[in-house]
C-alpha positions in Angstrom: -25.6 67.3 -18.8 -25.0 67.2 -14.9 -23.8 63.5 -14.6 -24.3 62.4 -10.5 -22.2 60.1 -8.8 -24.3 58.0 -6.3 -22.4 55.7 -3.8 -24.2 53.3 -2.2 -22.7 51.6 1.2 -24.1 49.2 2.6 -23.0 47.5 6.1 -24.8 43.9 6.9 -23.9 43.7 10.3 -25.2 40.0 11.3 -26.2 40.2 14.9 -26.4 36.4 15.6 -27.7 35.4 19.4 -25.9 33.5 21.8 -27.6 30.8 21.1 -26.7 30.5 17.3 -23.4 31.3 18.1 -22.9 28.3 20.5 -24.4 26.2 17.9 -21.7 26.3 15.4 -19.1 26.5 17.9 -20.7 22.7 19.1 -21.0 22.1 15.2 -17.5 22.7 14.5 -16.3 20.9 18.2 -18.5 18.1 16.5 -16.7 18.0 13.3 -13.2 18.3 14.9 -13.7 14.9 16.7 -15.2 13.2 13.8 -12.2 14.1 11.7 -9.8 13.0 14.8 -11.8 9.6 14.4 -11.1 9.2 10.7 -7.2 10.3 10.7 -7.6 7.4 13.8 -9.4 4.8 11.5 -6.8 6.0 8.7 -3.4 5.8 10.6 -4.7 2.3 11.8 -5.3 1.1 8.6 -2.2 1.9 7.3 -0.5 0.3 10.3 -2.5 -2.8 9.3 -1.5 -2.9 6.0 2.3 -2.3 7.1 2.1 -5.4 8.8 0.9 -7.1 6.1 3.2 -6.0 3.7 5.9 -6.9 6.1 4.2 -10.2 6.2 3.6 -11.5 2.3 7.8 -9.6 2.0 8.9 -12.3 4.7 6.8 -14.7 2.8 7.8 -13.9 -0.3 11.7 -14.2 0.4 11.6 -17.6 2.7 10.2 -19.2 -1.0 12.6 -17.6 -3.0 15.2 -18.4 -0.8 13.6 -22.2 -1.1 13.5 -21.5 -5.0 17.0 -20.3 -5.0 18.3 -23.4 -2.9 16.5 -26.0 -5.5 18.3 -24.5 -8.4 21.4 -24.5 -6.9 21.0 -28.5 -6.0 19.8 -29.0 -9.3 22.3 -27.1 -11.2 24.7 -29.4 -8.9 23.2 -32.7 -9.8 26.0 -34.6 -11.6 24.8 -35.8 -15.6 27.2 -37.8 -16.8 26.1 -41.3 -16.6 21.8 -40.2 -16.5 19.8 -41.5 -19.2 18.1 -39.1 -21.7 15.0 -39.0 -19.4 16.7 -38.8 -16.2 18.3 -35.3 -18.0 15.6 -34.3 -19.2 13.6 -35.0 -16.1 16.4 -32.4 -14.7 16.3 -30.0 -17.2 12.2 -29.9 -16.6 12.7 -29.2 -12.9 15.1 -26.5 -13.7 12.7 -25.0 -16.0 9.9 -25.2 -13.3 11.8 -23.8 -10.5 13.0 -20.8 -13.1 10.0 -19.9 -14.0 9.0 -20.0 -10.3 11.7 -17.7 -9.3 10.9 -15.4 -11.9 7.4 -15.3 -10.9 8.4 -14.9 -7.5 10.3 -11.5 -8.9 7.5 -10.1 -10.0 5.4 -10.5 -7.1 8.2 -9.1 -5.3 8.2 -6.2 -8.0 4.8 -5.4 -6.9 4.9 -5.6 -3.1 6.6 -2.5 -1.8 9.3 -2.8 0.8 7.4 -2.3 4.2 9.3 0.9 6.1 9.6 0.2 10.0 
């Protein structure tokens, strides 16, 4: 039994006019400017939201700066001679601003540092 190798080869040679040719070139040209617009629109919101985060960080610190000042005038506040409720009037705003600061920490957790 003869067994035959045929080879087939085939060339698609795409002969594509001027015209068509110009086309896609504008196509792409068109797409190049659109994707200049959005890295644009991109890098200026990302400048925006920099300034922001600088913003709510300079925010952030001036009250726990504030927070940090109360407890130290309360921690300072002399108790000998306060009644029971002026102690425990005291001890409540200690409490208050504690929990403040600590609240202020986490918000401060979860706002990154903004990079100049």
């Amino acid at each position: 039994m003869n067994v035959r190798h045929i080879h087939h080869h085939h060339h698609f040679h795409f002969h594509h006019s001027i015209e068509a040719r110009c086309e896609v070139m504008r196509r792409l040209d068109a797409l190049d400017i659109k994707i200049d617009l959005f890295k644009e629109s991109i890098m200026d919101g990302i400048e925006e939201l920099t300034g922001l985060l600088a913003e709510i960080g300079t925010e952030v610190d001036k009250v726990s700066t504030d927070t940090d000042k109360l407890l130290a005038d309360l921690a300072a506040i002399p108790t000998p001679g306060m009644t029971p409720e002026q102690k425990a009037a005291v001890a409540a705003a200690v409490a208050s601003a504690t929990v403040i600061r600590d609240r202020l920490k986490t918000l401060d957790d979860k706002v990154p540092d903004a990079t100049v």
